[in-house]
N, C-alpha and C positions, 0 to 999 in steps of 0.2 A: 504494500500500500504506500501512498507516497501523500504528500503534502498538497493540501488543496490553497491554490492560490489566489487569495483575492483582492478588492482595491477598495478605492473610497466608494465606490457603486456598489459593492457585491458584500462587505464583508458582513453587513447586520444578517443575511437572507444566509448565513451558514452559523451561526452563534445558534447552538442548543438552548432551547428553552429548558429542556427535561434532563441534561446531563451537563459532562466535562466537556468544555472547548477551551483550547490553547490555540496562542495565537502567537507566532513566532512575528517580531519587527524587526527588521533587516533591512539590509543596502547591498547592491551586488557589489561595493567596493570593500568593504567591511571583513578583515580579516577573521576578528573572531566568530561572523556570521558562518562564515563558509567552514567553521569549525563545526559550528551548531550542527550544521545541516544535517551531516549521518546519525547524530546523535538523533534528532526531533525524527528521522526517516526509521530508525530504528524501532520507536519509541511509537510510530505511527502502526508500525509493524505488530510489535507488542501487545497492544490497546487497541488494536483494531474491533472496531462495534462497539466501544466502550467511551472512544475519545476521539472526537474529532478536530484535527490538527489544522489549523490555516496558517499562511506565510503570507505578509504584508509587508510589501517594499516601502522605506517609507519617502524613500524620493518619489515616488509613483503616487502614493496614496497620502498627502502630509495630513487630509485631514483626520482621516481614520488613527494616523498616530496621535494626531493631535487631541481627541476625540477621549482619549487613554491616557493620556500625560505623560505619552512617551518622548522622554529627553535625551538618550541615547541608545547605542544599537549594539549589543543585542539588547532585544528586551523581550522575554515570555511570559506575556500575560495570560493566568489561567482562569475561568470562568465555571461558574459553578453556577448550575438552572439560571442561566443566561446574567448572573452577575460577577463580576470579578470578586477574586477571594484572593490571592497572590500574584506580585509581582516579582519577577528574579530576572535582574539588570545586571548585565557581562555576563563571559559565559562560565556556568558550570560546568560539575560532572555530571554524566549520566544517573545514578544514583541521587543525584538530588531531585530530578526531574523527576523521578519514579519518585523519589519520596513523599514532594507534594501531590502527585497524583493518587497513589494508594488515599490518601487522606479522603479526597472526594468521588472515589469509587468505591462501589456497594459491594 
């Protein structure tokens, strides 16, 4: 499974009312982005039917970041029945990523 990507038009119309959405903010220029990536594709893998993943560029989309109070890249905002619950700015381990997720999975 891979990362659904979307923009300032698309991203409300993929935000889970009823579960986990993560939403990856990024730049194609962004080193530590392009670290992220296998990590959240992994992690899409993993959680697959459980967590739905989106990738928002934010040179592409500034208001959707902006939307979020997103100030720099990375940033993976998790959402819990359609409301944010956790922010984690730069990048981590995979293990953390799983950690806050177990939290708002059943």
């Amino acid at each position: 499974m891979s990362l659904t990507t979307v923009n300032d038009a698309t991203y409300l119309d993929h935000i889970s009312d009823g579960g986990v959405t993560v939403i990856d903010f990024t730049a194609v220029w962004c080193p530590p982005c392009k670290t992220l990536l296998p990590i959240l594709e992994e992690l899409s893998t993993e959680y697959a039917g459980k967590v739905n993943i989106l990738k928002v560029d934010c040179d592409d989309s500034p208001e959707a970041a902006s939307a979020f109070g997103v100030m720099s890249m990375p940033t993976v905002l998790v959402l819990h029945r359609g409301e944010p619950v956790e922010k984690l700015v730069g990048l981590r381990p995979k293990s953390v990523y799983q950690s806050v997720l177990s939290r708002y999975i059943g």
